[in-house]
N, C-alpha and C positions, 0 to 999 in steps of 0.2 A: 504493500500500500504506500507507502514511505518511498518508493522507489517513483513513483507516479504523482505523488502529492506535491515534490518541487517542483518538478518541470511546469505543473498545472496552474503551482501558486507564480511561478516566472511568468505564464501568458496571461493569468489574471492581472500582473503586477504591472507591464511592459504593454498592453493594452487600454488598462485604465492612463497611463503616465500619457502614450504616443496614437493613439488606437489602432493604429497597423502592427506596432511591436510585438503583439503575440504573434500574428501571422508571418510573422517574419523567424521568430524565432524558431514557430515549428518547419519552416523550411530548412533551416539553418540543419535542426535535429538530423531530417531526413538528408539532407543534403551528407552530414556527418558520418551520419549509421551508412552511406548510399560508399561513402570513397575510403570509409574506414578509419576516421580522422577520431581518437579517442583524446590527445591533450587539448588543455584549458586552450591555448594560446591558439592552436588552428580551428578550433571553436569558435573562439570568439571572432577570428579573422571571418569564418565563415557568415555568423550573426551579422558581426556589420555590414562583411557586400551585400548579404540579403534584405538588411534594413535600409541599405542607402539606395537597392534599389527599388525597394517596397518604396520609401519615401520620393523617391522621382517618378515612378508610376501613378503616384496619387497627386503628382502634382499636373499630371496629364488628363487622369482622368474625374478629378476633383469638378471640371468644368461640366461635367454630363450630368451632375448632381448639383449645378444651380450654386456652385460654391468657387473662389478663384481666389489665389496667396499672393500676399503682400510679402514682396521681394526684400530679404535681409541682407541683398547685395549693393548695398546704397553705395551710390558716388557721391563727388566733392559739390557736386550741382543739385541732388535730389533733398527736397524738402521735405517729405513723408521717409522716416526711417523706423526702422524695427528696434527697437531697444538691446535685443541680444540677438546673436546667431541662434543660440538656444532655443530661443522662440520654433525657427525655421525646421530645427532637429528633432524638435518635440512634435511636429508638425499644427502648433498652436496658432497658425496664422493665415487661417482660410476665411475668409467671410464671402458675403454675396455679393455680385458686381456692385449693386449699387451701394452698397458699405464700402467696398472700394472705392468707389467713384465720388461719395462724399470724404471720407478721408483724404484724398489726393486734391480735392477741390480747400477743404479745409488748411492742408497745412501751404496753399499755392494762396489761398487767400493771410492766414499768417505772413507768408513772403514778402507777401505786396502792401501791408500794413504794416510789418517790419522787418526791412529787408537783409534776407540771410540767415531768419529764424526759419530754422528744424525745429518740426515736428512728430515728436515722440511716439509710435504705436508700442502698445502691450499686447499682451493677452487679447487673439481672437476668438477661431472654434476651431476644431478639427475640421478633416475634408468630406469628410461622408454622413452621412445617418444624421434628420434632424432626433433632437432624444438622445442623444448618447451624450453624457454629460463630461465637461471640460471641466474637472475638478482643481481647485477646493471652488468653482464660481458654482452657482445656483440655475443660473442662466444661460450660460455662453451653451447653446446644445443647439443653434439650426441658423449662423453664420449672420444674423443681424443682429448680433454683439459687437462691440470691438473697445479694446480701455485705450485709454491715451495718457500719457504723463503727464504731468503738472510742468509748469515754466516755472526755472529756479534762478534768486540770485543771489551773491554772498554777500558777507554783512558789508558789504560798501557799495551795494546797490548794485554792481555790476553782472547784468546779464549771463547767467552760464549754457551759452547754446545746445543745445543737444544731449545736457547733463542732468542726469535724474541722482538723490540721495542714496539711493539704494542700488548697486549690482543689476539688479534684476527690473528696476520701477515702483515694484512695492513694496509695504511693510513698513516702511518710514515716516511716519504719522503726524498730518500736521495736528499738534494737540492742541484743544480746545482752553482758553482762555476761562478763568474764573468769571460766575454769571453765563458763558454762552451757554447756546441750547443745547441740551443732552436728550435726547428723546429714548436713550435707554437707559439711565441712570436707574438705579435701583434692582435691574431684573439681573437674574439668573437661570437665562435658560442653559438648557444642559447637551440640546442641543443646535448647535449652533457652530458659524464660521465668524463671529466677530471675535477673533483674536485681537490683542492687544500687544504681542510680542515684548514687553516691556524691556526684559532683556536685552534685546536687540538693539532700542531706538537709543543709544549711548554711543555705539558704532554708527552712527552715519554722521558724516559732515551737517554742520549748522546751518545748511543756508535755508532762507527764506524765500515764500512765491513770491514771482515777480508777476503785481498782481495786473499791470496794464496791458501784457500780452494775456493772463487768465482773464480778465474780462471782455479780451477783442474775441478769444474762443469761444466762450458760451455766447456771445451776442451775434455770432455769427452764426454759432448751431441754433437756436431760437427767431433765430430768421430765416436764414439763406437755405441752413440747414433741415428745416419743418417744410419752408414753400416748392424748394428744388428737388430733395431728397427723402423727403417726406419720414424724416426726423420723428421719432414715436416717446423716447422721454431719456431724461439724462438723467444719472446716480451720481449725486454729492453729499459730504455730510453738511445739516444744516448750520452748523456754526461755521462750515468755510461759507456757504450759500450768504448767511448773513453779512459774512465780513467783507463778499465780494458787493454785495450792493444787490443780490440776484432776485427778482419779483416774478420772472415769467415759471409758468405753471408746466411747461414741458421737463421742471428742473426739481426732481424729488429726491427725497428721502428712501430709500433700499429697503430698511424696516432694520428690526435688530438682530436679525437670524442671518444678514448675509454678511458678506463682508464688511469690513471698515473702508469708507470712501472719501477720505480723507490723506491719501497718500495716491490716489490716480480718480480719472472722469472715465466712467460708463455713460455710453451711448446706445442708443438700438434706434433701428428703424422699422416700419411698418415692414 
């Protein structure tokens, strides 16, 4: 039983993480058992080509399922960039054309309000199956998801282009100011994704949003991006909401069971 129970818990594990990774694995297996390959290391060599090329298959055929990736191949010219390769590896960066097409409209319109600012992509969906969930998110399951980073600058006011607090975009929490709104203060639910990593938020650089390119993004998604794009509602916490000045009603609150949205912007569209 034990002989069968890891390889099972690997394509549950490498599925949930990438969702082609199981598939990929058990080729790998077969491929192994098939040439006779029993050490770790020609294992693994086998896993990867099969993953790299499970992951370039799905970036072919991602299009037939109403789904298309945002390239983490950025040049010195491209305004819309992918936060990590990682993203591209986990294949966490498929959304629907027209989540594309407002992304790329978004950070061309950043450019042109101020020019040579890059804009940040996080976390989108996988390439296939709406339902299949892009964990730890609640939501990101049918590719009209997509996060964005926040504009940072350091304590001298100066612009950090294309620089997010955190490695990865998240977890680096702007915290709420004494008096601001708390709309989960007191609860403990038990289950739940609003970590607070407390740990964590010691390691990240101090800088502060730079809040006049954050408020040229929401005022552009509450316009441009509802009338052209047909824009369905953004995720922030409300004490950033408040601090930025924000009154239009496409711009909510998550609730207290998902993540913390105070360190990136969710978007979805219709």
């Amino acid at each position: 039983m034990l002989r069968f129970a890891f390889p099972l818990l690997i394509v549950v594990i490498l599925t949930l993480l990438t969702q082609i990774g199981g598939i990929a694995y058990l080729l790998a297996l077969a491929a192994a058992r098939a040439i006779g390959a029993r050490r770790f290391p020609a294992k693994l060599a086998l896993f990867l080509l099969c993953y790299a090329g499970a992951t370039f298959a799905a970036g072919l055929a991602a299009p037939m399922f109403g789904r298309v990736p945002l390239s983490c191949l950025s040049g010195t010219g491209d305004h819309l960039v992918v936060r990590s390769p990682i993203y591209c590896a986990l294949n966490r960066n498929y959304v629907t054309p027209g989540m594309r097409d407002l992304a790329q409209a978004l950070a061309t319109h950043m450019d042109q309000e101020f020019p040579g600012t890059v804009t940040v992509a996080l976390d989108a969906n996988f390439p296939f199956m709406n339902g299949f969930p892009l964990l730890p998110h609640l939501s990101h399951a049918d590719g009209r998801k997509l996060d964005f980073a926040y504009y940072y600058q350091d304590a001298d006011g100066n612009f950090l282009n294309g620089v997010t607090r955190s490695p990865i975009g998240y977890f680096a929490f702007e915290e709420p100011a004494p008096g601001d709104e708390l709309p989960c203060a007191g609860r403990s639910d038990w289950l739940t994704t609003r970590w607070d990593f407390d740990a964590l938020q010691p390691l990240f650089p101090a800088y502060g949003l730079e809040k006049q390119r954050m408020s040229a993004m929401i005022a552009w998604l509450t316009t441009e991006g509802v009338t052209r794009f047909h824009l369905e509602k953004i995720f922030i916490e409300p004490h950033l909401k408040n601090a930025l000045g924000i009154t239009d009603t496409h711009v909510r609150f998550q609730g207290c069971r998902a993540a913390r949205h105070d360190d990136h912007i969710h978007i979805q569209v219709e």
